[in-house]
C-alpha positions in Angstrom: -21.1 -12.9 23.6 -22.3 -9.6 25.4 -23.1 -11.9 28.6 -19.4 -12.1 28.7 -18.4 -8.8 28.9 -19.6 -7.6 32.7 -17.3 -10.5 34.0 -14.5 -9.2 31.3 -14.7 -5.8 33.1 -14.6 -7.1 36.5 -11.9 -9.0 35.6 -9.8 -5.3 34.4 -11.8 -3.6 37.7 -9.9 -6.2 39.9 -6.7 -5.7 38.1 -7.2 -2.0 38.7 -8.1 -2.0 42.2 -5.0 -4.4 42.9 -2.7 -2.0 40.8 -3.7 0.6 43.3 -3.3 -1.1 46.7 -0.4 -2.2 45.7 1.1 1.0 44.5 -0.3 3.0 47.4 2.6 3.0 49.7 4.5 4.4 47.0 2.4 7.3 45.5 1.5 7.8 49.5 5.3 8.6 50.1 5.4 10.5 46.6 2.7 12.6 48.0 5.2 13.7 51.1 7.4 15.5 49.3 11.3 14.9 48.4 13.2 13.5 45.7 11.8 10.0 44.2 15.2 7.8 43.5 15.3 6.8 39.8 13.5 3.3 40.8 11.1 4.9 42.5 10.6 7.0 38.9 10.4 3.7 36.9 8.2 1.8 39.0 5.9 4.6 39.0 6.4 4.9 35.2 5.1 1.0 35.1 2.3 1.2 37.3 0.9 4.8 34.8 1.4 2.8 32.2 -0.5 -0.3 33.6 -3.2 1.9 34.9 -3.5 3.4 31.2 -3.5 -0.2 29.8 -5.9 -1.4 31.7 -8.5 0.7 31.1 -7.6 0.7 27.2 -8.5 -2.9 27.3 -12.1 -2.2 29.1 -12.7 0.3 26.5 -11.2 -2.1 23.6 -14.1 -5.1 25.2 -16.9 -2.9 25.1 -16.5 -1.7 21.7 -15.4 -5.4 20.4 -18.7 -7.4 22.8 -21.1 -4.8 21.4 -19.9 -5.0 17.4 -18.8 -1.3 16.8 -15.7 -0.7 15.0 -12.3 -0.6 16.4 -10.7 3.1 15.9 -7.9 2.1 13.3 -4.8 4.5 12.1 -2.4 6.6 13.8 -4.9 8.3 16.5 -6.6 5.1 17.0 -5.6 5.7 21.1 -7.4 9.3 21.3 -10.2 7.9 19.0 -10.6 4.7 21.6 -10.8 7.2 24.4 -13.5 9.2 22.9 -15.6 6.1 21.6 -16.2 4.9 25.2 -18.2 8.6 26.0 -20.4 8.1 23.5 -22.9 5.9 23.6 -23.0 3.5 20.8 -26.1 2.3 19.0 -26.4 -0.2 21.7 -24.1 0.2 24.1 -24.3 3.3 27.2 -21.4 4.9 27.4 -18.2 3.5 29.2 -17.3 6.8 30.8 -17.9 10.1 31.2 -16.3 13.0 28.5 -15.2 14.4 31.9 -12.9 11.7 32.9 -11.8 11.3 29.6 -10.7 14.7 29.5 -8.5 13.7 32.6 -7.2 11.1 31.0 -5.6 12.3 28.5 -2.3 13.2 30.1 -2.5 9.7 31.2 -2.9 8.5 27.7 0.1 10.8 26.2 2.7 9.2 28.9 1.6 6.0 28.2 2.5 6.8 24.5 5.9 8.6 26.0 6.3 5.3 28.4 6.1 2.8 25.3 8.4 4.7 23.3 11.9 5.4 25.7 14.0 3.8 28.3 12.6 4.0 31.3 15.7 5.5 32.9 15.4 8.2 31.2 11.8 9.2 33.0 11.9 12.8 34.5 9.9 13.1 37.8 8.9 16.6 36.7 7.2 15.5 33.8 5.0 12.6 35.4 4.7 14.2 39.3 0.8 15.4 38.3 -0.4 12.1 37.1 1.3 10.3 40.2 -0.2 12.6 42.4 -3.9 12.5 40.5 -3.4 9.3 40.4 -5.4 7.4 43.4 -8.1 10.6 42.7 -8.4 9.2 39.0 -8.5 5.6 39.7 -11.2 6.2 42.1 -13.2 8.1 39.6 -12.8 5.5 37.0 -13.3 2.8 38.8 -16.9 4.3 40.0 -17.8 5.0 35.9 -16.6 1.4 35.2 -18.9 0.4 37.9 -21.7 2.7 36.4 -21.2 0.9 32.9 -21.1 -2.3 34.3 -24.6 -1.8 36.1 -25.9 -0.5 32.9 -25.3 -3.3 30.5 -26.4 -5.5 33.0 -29.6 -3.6 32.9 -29.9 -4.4 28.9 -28.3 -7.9 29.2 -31.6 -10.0 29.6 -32.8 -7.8 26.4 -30.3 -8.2 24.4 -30.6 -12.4 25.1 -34.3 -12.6 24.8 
């Protein structure tokens, strides 16, 4: 039921936001400089991959809550991603083609992340997304926010 879905996306908002805090030590000392120790690699590794996750699954409820078709096949991660910009013929968009443009890179480690040992992370490969990363949480956060005012603005429509 579409009422359902602004207290589903607090729900990932709050995971997000608690992701992040507690993280921030972490990236904060990433940020300073030096060599990351492999654990420090991993962890950071998990919490990308979370961060991806998460917003997967905002994306995943407001295509499911507002009856559109799930992107199927091989793409269906890229196609996911550019569903929620586009507004559907109900729904206002999830997020801006901007920010999904961002989050892309996020998207292909998450895809990288699911697929090897997480020992085998290179710091090179994933020091721009840590370092984007409290930047890009803020931004998504504030467009999840955006969406969430918006449905709530067609709610009572939608119910009457």
């Amino acid at each position: 039921m579409l009422t359902d879905l602004p207290e589903q996306i607090e729900v990932e908002l709050e995971e997000l936001e608690e992701l992040a805090g507690v993280v921030q030590p972490l990236v904060q000392k990433l940020l300073e400089g030096g060599s990351p120790s492999i654990f420090e690699v991993m962890a950071m590794g998990a919490v990308l991959h979370s961060f991806y996750n998460g917003l997967e699954n905002a994306f995943k409820r407001a295509l499911k809550e507002f009856k559109e078709p799930m992107p199927q096949g091989e793409s269906w991660h890229q196609e996911l991603l550019r569903a929620a910009t586009r507004p559907g013929p109900s729904r206002p968009v999830v997020i801006s083609p901007t920010t999904a443009s961002q989050l892309i890179p996020y998207l292909r480690f998450r895809h990288r992340f699911r697929n090897m040992y997480s020992s085998n992370l290179e710091w090179s490969e994933m020091e721009h997304l840590v370092t984007g990363f409290l930047a890009m949480h803020k931004t998504v956060v504030q467009e999840l926010n955006q969406f969430l005012d918006d449905i709530r603005k067609i709610i009572p429509e939608s119910n009457a």
